[in-house]
C-alpha positions in Angstrom: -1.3 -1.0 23.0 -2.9 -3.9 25.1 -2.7 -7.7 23.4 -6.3 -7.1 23.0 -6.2 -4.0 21.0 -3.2 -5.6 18.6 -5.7 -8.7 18.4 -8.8 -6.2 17.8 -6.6 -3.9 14.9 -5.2 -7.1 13.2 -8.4 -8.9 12.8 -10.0 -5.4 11.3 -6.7 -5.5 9.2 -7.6 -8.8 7.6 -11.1 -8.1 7.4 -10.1 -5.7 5.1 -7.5 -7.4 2.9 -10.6 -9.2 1.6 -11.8 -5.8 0.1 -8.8 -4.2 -0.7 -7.9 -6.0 -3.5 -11.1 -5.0 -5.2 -10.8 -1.6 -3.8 -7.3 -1.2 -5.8 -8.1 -3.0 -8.7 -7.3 -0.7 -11.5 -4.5 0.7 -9.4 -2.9 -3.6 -9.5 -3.6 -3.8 -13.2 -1.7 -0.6 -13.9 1.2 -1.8 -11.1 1.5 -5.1 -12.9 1.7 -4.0 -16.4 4.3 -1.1 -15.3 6.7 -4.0 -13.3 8.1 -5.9 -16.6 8.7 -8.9 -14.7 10.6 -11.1 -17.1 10.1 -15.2 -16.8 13.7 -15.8 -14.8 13.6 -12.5 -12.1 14.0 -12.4 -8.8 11.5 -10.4 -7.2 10.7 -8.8 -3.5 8.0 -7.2 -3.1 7.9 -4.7 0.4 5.1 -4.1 2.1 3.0 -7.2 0.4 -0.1 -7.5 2.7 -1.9 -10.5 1.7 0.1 -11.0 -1.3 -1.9 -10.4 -4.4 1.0 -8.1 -6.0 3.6 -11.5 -5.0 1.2 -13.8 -6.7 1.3 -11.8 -9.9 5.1 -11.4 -9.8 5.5 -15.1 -8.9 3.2 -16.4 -12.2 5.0 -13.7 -14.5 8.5 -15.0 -13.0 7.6 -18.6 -14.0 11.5 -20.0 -14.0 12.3 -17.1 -11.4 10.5 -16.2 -8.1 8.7 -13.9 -5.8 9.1 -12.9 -2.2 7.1 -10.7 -0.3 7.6 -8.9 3.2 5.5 -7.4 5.7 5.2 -6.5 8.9 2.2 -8.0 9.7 2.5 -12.0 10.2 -2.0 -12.5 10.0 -1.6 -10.8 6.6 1.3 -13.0 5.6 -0.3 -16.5 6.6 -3.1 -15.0 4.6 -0.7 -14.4 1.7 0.9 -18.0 2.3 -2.6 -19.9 2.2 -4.1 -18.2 -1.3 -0.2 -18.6 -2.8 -0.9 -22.0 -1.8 -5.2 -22.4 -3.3 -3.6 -20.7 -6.5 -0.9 -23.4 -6.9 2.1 -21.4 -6.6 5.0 -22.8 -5.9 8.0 -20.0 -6.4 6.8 -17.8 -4.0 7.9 -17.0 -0.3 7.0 -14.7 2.4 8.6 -13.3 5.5 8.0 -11.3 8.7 10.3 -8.2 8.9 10.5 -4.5 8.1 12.4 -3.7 5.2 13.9 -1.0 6.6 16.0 -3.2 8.6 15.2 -6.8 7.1 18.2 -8.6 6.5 18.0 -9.4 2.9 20.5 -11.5 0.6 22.8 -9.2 -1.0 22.3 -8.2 -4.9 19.9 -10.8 -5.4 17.0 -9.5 -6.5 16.3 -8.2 -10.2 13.2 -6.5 -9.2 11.9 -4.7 -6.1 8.0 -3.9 -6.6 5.4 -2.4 -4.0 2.0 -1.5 -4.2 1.6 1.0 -1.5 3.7 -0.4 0.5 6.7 2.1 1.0 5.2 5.2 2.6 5.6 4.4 6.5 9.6 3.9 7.0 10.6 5.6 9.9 13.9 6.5 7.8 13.0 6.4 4.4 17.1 7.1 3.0 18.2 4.4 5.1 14.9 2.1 4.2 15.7 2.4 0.3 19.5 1.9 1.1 18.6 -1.6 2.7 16.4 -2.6 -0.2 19.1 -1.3 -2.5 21.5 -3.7 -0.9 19.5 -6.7 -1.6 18.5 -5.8 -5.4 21.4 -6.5 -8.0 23.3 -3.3 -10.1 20.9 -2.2 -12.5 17.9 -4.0 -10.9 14.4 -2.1 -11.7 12.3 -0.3 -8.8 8.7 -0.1 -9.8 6.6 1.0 -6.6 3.4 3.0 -6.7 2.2 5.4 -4.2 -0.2 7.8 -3.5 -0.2 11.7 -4.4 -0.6 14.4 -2.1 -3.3 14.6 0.5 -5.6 17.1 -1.6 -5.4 14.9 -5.1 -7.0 12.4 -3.2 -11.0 12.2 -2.5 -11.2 8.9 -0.8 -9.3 10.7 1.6 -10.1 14.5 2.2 -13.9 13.7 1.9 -14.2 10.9 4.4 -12.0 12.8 6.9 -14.0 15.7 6.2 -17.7 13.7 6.1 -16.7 12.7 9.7 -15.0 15.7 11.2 -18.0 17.7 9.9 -16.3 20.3 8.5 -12.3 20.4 8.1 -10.7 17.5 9.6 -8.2 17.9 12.3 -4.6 17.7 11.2 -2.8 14.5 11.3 -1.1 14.0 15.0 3.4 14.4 15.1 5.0 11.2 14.2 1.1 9.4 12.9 1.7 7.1 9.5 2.1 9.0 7.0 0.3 7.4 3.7 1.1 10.6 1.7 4.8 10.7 2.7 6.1 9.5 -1.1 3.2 11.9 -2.7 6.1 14.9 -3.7 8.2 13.7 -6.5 11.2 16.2 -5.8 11.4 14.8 -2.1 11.0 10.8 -3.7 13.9 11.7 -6.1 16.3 12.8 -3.8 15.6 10.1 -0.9 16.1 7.6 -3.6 19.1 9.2 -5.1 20.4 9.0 -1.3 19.8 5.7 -1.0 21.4 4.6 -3.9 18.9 4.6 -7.1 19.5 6.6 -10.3 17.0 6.9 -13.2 14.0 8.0 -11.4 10.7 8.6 -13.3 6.9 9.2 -12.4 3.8 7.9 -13.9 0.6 9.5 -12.9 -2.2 7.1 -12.6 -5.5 8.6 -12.4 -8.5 5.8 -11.4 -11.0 5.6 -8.7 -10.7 3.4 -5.8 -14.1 1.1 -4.9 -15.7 0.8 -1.6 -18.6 -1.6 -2.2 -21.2 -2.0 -4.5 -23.4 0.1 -2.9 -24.1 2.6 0.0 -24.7 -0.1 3.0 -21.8 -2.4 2.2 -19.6 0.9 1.8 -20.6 2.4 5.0 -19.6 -1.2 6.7 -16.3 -1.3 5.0 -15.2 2.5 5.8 -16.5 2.3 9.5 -14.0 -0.6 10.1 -11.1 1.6 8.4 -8.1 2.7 10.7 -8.9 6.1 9.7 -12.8 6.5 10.5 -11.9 4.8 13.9 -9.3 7.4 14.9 -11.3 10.1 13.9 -14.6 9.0 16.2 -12.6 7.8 19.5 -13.4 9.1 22.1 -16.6 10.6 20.4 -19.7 10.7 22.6 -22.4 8.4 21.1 -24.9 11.2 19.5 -21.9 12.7 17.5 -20.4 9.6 16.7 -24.0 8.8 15.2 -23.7 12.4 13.5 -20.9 11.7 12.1 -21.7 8.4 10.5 -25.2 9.8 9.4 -22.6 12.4 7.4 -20.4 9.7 6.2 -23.4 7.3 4.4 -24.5 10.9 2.9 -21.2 11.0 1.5 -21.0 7.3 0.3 -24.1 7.9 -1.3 -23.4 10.8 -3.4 -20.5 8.8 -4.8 -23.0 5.7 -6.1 -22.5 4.9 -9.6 -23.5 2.5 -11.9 -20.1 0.1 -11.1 -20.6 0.9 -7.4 -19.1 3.7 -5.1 -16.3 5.0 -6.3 -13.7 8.0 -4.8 -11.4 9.9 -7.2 -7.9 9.1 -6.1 -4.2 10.0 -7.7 -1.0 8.0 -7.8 2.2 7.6 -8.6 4.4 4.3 -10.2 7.5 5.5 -9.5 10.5 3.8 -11.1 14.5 3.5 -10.8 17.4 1.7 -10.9 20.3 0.4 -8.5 23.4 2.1 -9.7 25.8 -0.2 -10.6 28.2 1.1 -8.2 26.7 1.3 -4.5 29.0 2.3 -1.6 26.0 2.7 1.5 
């Protein structure tokens, strides 16, 4: 990827973080009340984006404190600049994978994500390096999304703009729906060092505007609708977006356009004996 393109992808990637904390909304109300942040934890939170799960971690933790990692460095000044507008002062971020991030050992009494676990190249080895940094007995409270076909937002934009079934996902492409089969989540967190692993299914729509227009100009910047039209001619690209604002539009309602989606909080605990 040229410095252009990695310029041209980050700035779509912030112009989303504006939206996609009203896009998750329900889903950060249900992560929050799940997490049982208590007024002196330690908390890191993987895969933070622009910090809106950190921020509520850091004012529940009001003695304690909050960090938050990502990848992307854009998203984390992002995260650093509201932390600061909101008057937080025990939060932190920092720039790394936590796959590999070099955390401090036992620290943390609560690891939290919200859909922010699903793309480690080695998922064992990823929850085996957060295990390390969380303390015995520290909670895991991440959510994540269900399978592919329990998910609307997905299946009917991919299909809206493939025109039909949409082509399968190309070897080794992010994976969003990696963490979606609970058998396969309990055993790469038993792996990796977690006991005491339970699923909640959360069941509410994710928003893409408050009506058709602004959600045809928030899914035509997505990662997803730009994959699926490179390369596209310019008549079926403008097919395929006539297809998509059909689609937008039959999800209207009343508290704007809405797509059914299903999740996951899944939750666990560091054994108290960890030999990875």
């Amino acid at each position: 990827m040229s410095t252009f393109d990695r310029r041209e992808a980050e700035g779509g990637r912030l112009r989303l973080a504006d939206h996609y904390d009203a896009e998750l909304s329900r889903h950060n109300e249900r992560l929050r009340a799940a997490t049982g942040i208590g007024p002196a934890d330690r908390v890191l939170d993987v895969g933070c984006g622009a910090g809106q799960s950190t921020r509520d971690a850091a004012r529940a933790a009001v003695s304690g404190s909050a960090l938050g990692v990502d990848v992307s460095e854009p998203m984390l000044e992002r995260a650093r600049r509201r932390s600061a507008e909101e008057g937080l002062h025990n939060v932190a971020y920092d720039l790394g994978d936590a796959q590999v991030h070099r955390f401090l050992p036992g620290h943390f009494d609560a690891v939290i994500s919200r859909f922010g676990t699903m793309f480690f190249g080695d998922p064992v080895a990823a929850f085996a390096n957060i295990a390390r940094a969380a303390r015995p007995g520290a909670r895991l409270v991440m959510m994540v999304w269900q399978s592919h076909d329990r998910n609307e937002w997905a299946s009917a934009i991919r299909s809206s703009l493939a025109g039909g079934d949409p082509p399968a996902q190309p070897p080794g492409a992010p994976d969003p729906f990696s963490l979606g089969d609970p058998a396969s989540v309990e055993s790469i967190l038993g792996a990796a060092g977690f006991v005491d692993v339970g699923f909640t299914d959360v069941d509410e729509p994710v928003y893409y505007g408050p009506d058709t227009d602004a959600a045809h100009d928030l899914v035509r910047d997505m990662q997803m609708t730009r994959d699926l039209l490179a390369g596209l001619d310019p008549v079926p690209t403008e097919r395929a977006l006539a297809r998509l604002r059909d689609t937008l539009a039959a999800h209207q309602t009343g508290d704007g356009v809405l797509f059914q989606s299903r999740s996951w909080i899944v939750t666990a605990r560091r054994a108290l004996t960890f030999a990875r």
